[in-house]
Each structure stands twice: as C-alpha cells, then as structure tokens.
C-alpha positions in Angstrom: -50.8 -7.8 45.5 -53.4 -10.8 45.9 -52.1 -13.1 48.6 -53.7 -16.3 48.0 -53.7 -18.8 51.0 -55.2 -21.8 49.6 -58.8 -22.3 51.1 -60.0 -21.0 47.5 -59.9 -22.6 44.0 -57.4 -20.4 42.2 -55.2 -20.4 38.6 -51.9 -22.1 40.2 -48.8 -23.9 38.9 -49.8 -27.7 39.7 -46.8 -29.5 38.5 -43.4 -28.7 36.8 -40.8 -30.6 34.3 -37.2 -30.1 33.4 -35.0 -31.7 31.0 -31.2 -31.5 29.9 -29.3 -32.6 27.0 -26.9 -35.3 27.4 -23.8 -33.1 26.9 -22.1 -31.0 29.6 -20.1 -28.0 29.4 -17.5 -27.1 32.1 -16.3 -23.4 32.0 -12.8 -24.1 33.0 -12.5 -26.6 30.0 -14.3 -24.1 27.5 -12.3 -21.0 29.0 -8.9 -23.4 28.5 -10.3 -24.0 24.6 -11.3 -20.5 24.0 -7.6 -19.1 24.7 -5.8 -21.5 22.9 -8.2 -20.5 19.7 -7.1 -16.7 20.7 -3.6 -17.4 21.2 -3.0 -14.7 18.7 -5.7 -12.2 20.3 -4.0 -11.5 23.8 -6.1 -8.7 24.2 -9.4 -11.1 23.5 -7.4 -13.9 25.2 -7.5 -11.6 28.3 -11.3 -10.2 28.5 -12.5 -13.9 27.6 -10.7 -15.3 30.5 -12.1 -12.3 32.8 -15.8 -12.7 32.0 -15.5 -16.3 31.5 -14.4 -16.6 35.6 -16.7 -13.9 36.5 -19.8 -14.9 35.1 -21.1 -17.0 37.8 -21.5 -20.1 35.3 -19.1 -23.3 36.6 -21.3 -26.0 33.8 -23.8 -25.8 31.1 -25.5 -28.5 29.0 -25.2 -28.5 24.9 -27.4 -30.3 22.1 -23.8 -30.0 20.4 -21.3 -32.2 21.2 -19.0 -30.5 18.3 -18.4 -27.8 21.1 -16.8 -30.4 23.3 -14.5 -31.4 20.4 -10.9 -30.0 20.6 -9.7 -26.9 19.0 -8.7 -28.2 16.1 -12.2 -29.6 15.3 -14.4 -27.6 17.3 -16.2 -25.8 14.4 -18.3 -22.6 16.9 -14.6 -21.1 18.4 -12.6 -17.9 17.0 -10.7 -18.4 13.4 -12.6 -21.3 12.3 -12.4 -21.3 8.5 -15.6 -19.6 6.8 -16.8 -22.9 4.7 -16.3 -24.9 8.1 -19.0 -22.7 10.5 -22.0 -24.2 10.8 -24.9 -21.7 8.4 -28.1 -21.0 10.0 -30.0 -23.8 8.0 -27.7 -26.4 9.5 -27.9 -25.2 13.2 -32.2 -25.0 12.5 -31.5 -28.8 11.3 -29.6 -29.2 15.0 -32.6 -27.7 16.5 -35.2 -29.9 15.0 -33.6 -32.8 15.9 -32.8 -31.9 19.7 -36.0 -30.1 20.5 -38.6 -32.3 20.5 -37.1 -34.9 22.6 -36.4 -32.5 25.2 -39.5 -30.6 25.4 -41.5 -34.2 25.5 -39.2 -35.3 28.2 -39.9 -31.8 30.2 -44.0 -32.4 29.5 -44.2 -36.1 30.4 -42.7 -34.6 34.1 -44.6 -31.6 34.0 -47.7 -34.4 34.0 -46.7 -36.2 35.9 -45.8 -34.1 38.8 -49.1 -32.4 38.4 -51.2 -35.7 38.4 -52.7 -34.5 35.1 -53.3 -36.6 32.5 -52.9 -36.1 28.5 -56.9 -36.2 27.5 -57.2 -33.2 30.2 -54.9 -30.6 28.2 -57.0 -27.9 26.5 -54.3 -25.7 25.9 -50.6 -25.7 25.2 -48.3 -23.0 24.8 -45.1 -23.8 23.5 -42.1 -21.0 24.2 -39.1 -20.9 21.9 -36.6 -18.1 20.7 -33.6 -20.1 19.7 -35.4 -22.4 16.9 -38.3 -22.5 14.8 -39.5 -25.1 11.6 -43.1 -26.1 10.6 -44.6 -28.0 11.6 -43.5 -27.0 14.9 -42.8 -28.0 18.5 -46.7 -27.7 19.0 -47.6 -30.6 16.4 -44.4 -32.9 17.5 -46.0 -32.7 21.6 -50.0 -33.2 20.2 -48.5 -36.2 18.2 -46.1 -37.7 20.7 -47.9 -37.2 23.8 -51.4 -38.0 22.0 -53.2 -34.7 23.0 -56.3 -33.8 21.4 -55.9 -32.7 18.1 -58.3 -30.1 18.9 -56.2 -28.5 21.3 -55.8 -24.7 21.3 -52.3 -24.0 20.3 -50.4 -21.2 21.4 -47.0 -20.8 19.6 -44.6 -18.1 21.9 -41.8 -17.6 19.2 -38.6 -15.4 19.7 -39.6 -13.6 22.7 -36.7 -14.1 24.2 -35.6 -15.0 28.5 -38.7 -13.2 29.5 -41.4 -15.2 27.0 -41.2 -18.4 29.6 -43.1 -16.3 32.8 -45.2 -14.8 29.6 -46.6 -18.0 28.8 -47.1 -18.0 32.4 -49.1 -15.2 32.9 -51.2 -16.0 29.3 -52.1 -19.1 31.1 -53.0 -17.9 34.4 -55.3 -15.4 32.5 -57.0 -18.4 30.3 -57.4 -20.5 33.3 -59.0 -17.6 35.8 -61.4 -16.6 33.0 -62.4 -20.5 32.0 -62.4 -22.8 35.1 -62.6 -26.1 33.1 -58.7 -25.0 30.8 -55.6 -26.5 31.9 -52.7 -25.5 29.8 -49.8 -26.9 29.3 -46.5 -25.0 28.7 -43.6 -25.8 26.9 -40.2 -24.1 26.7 -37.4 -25.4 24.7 -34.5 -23.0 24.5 -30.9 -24.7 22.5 -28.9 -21.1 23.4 -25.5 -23.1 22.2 -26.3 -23.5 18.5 -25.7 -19.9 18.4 -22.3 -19.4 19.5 -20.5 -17.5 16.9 -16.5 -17.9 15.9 -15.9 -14.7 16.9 -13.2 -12.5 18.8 -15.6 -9.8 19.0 -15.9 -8.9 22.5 -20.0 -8.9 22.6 -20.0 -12.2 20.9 -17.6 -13.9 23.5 -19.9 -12.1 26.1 -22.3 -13.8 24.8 -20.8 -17.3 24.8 -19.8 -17.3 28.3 -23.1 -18.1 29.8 -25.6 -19.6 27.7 -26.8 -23.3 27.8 -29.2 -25.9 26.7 -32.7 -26.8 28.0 -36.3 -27.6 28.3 -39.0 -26.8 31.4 -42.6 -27.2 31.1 -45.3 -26.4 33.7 -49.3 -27.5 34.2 -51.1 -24.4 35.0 -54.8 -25.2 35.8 -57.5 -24.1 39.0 -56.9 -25.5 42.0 -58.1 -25.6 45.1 -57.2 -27.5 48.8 -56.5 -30.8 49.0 -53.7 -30.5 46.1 -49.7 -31.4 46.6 -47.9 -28.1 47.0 -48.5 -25.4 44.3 -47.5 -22.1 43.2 -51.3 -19.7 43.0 -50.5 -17.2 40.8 -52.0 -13.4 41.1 -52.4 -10.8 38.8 -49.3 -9.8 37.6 -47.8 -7.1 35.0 -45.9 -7.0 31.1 -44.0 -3.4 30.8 -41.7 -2.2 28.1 -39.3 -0.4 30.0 -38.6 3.1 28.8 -35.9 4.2 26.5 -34.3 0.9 26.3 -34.6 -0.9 22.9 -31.3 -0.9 21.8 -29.8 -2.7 24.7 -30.8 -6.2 23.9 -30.8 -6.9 20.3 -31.5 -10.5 18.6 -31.7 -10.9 14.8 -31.2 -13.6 12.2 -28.1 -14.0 10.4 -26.0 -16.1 8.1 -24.3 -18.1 10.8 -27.3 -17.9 13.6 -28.9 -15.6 15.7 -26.7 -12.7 16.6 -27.0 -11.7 20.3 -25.9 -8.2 21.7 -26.4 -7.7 25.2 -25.3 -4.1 26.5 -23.8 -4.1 29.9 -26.0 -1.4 30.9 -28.8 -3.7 31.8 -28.2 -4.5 35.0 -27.7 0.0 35.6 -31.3 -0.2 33.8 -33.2 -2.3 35.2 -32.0 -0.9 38.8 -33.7 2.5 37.5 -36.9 1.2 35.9 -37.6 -1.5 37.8 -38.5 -0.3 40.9 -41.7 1.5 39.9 -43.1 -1.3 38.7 -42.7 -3.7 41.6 -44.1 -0.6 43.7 -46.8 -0.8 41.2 -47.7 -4.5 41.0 -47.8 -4.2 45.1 -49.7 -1.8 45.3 -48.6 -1.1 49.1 -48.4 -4.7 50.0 -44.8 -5.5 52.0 -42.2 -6.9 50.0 -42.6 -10.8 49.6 -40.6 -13.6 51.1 -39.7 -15.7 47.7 -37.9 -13.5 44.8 -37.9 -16.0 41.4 -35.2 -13.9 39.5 -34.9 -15.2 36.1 -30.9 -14.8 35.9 -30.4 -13.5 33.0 -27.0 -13.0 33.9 -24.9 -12.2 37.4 -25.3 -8.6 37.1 -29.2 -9.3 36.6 -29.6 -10.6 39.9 -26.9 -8.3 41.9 -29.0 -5.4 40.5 -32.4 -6.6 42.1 -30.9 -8.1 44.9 -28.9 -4.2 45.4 -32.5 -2.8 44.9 -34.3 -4.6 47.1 -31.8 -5.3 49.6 -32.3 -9.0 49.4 -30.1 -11.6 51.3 -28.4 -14.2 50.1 -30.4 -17.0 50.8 -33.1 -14.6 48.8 -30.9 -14.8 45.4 -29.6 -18.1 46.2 -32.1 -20.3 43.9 -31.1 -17.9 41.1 -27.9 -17.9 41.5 -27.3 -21.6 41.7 -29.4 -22.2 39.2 -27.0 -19.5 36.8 -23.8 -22.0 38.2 -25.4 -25.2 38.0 -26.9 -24.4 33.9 -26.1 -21.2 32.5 -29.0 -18.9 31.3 -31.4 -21.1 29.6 -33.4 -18.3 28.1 -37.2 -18.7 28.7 -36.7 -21.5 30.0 -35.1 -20.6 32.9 -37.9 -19.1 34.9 -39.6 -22.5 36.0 -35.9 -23.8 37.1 -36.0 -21.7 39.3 -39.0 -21.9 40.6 -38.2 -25.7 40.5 -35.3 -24.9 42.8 -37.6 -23.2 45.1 -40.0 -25.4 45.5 -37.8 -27.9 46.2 -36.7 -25.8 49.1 -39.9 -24.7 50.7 -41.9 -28.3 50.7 -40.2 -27.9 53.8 -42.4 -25.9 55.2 -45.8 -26.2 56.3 -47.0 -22.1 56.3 -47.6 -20.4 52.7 -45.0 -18.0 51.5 -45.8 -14.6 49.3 -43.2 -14.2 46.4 -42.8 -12.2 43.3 -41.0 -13.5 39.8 -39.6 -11.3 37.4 -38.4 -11.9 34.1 -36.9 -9.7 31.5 -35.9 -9.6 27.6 -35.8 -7.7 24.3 -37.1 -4.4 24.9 -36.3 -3.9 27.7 -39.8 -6.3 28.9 -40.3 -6.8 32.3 -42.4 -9.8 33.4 -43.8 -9.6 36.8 -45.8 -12.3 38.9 -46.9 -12.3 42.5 -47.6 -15.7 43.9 -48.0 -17.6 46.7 -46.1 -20.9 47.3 -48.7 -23.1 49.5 -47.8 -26.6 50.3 -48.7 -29.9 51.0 -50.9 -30.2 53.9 -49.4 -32.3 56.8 -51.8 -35.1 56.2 -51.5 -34.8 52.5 -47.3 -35.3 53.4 -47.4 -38.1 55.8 -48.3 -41.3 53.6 -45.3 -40.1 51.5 -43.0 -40.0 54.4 -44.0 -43.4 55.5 -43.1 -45.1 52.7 -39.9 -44.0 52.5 -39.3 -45.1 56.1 
C-alpha cells in the first residue's frame, strides 16, 4: 500500500463540501407514525419497531416535508390509498427541484475549502442513484457555478452507496495521469423519495435508515505547503463473488424498489478480507478505517474482521446516527468527520476506505491523512485568539 507522507506532489482530496435539506427526521417520531399506520399489522407493528430501535439511526434529513406530515396525510406510510402515493414521475419532479440546490451548496464548500476556484475545474463528476432528468445535475452545476462550458463531464448514475468513493478513485486516476486536471465531484443522493407504503418487511427495512444529502470533494495534485489533505494511493473496484442477488435496485411505478438481504454484513465478512490483504500487499493494517455505513451490521462486520476499536468505527457510526445512510454520498461525510478529528494532529496517518453496493462492489482506497504544517496552523489560531 503507497504511504504518501507529503514531501511529494501527489493526487489528494484538497477540500470537501456537505449539505442537508432543511427537513429533519427523528426516528422516535417516524417509528411513533409508522405503528399507528400498522395498527392493524401487529406482527409488522412489532418488526418495524425492532429494526427501527436497532438501526443505529436517532435523525435523518428529507427533501419531503410530506413525510413529516401526520398519519392521516402522510402520503409514503403503509395503507395509503393507491391514487394518493406519489408515481415515480412525481417523486423524479421532487428530485429535480431538490437536487440542484443541494449539490451547488455542497460544491461552493467543496471550493471553498480547497481554495480552488471555478475557472480551474477541468473535470466534474457528478454521482447520483436516487434521481436522474436531462439535462442533468452536470449542466445545472456548469450553469450555476459558471464552470467552463468545455468541461469534461462525467455522469456516475445508479451506481448505488459505493459510486461516491468510485468517483473518487476515477479522479485520482485522471489527476495522477494529467498533472494540470482538477475535478470536481458531486454526489446528490434524495434516498427518502423512495420510501414505499408498504408493510412488507424488506420495504420497512428499507425505510428505517435512509436520508437526504449532498457531499462534494476537489480532488487535484498537491504537494507541501497545502492545508490538511487526504493523498490518495492506488486503490481497488471488485465484484465480490456469488453475490448479485443480495442487493437489488430497479425502477418501478411508485419509485425505486430497494431489497437489501441481511446476509450482507455475513458476506462481506467472507469476501472482504482477501481483498484488503490484496490492496496491502503486506503493508500493516492502517490507523484511519473510512467505513461507508451502509448500515450497522456493515460496520460491525468490518470492525469484527479487523478487530477495530471503537474509536476506529466511531466516525462511521456517528455519522449512521447523526444522517442515516446517504447512499454515495456518504463516503466523504465520513471522511469529513475524520478529518475534522485528526487536524489535531501534527504526524500523517495511513488509512483505508471502503465502500460497497449493487453487486456485491467493493471500493477500496488507501490514503494518507497529512495535515496542516504547524506554521501553516498558527496564523489561524491567532486570529481566533
């Protein structure tokens, strides 16, 4: 595994966004809806409060506010008269209108935090599985944020949680192979428009941790004399073996129609150690672990693996309570979260991030967190005195 230390101009992470829509879900308050709209389900009424409690979700955010609307109203909860839930076309419409402003907001901070500006963008890559419409996410951000019109545009569609640390590793490989790109990425994932009015237990499953958001990230070559950054190495894409039935996401009439098998977590605890092995190559397990959590059971099954602590998991984890699984976009949260943490610190940090969706595909990523140089810090800290 390439451990990076700094002293060299490398593909690295310079700067990441994040963005939330306005409206906030708390799981007590959609656990306390969902069993008054199974009142006549006890057996649903039951397994929804279970996984509900146990998801490791206490908020989420939503481009909806119909799903903060009582029972009554609420048009996305069980028994909800056919004519009254929302088709397909109208919940495309929601996305539309919600997307853009989010993944602009996400950019502009991605930007700014990397001290890039707009005319410097020769790529973008936009990430999306929940939404699509042309012209897309792509044109709105050239327009809005007045890149080039020239830009190379790189469209990620329904690629599902892992797609995010794809457009990751797509851009580390355009920015090592041409040292004048710097790419812009942009993820925009509204997971809520897709909860179904359903008892079935799979559908309920998949309402209990899914929420609304936008991350974006400026990957370009840097070298010293940069704020912190995240210098990425060469990392892996594997479709695990024997496991494409166990995470299935299709069109329909009311939607997209999630089904996630709880053998995941069992799965990825076989398959996934022969690929970290693999992408070390021998190298000692790394300091930082960026699990995208794609669930609870997700991270408990690396964490078992690898034998992680707490504090390990921790950034995953909170980031799970704190927002739910925000599909692709969840990846740079967490390493948002992280980095956050470790500008602490004044020695560089090995880590690894892993990914995973429809497939099974893993998405694997060494990297080394290196940050701020003590001078670099010190102005900063002064000012704030």
């Amino acid at each position: 595994m390439n451990q990076l230390d700094g002293t060299v101009p490398a593909a690295s992470i310079m700067g990441i966004g994040t963005a939330l829509p306005v409206h906030r879900i708390e799981q007590k308050d959609v656990s306390a809806r969902l069993a008054q709209a199974l009142e006549h389900e006890p057996d649903s009424r039951r397994w929804a409060k279970r996984i509900f409690n146990q998801c490791g979700v206490e908020t989420r955010y939503t481009c909806e506010p119909n799903l903060l609307e009582p029972v009554e109203s609420c048009r996305y909860l069980p028994f909800t008269q056919r004519e009254n839930v929302p088709t397909t076309a109208e919940r495309m419409g929601k996305y539309k209108e919600a997307a853009v402003p989010l993944g602009i907001q996400a950019a502009r901070l991605a930007l700014e935090d990397a001290v890039v500006s707009t005319s410097e963008i020769t790529h973008l890559i936009t990430v999306s599985c929940t939404g699509q419409f042309l012209p897309g996410l792509d044109v709105r951000l050239i327009q809005q944020l007045e890149l080039s019109p020239r830009i190379n545009r790189i469209p990620l569609v329904f690629q599902g949680c892992a797609a995010g640390l794809k457009a990751v590793q797509l851009a580390n490989s355009i920015v090592t192979s041409d040292k004048d790109a710097i790419v812009l990425i942009v993820c925009v994932e509204l997971c809520t428009l897709h909860f179904q009015p359903s008892a079935k237990r799979d559908d309920l499953f998949a309402a209990s941790f899914f929420g609304d958001g936008a991350s974006a990230c400026v990957v370009g070559l840097s070298g010293l004399g940069r704020k912190e950054l995240f210098r990425l190495g060469s990392g892996d894409s594997v479709l695990l073996p024997d496991c494409s039935e166990e995470m299935i996401w299709e069109v329909g009439n009311t939607g997209f129609d999630l089904y996630l098998s709880p053998q995941i977590p069992k799965l990825l605890g076989l398959h996934l150690g022969p690929e970290v092995e693999r992408l070390l190559d021998g190298s000692d397990l790394p300091e930082i672990w960026a699990i995208h959590p794609g669930g609870r059971g997700i991270v408990d099954a690396v964490q078992k693996l690898y034998q992680l602590s707490d504090e390990q998991v921790a950034y995953s984890r909170n980031i799970l309570r704190d927002y739910g699984n925000l599909s692709s976009v969840t990846i740079l949260f967490v390493l948002q979260a992280i980095r956050d943490d470790y500008r602490k610190r004044e020695e560089a940090s090995s880590g690894i991030a892993l990914a995973f969706g429809p497939g099974l595909t893993a998405e694997l990523l060494p990297f080394t967190y290196v940050p701020a140089s003590v001078e670099e810090r010190e102005p900063v800290n002064q000012g704030m005195i």
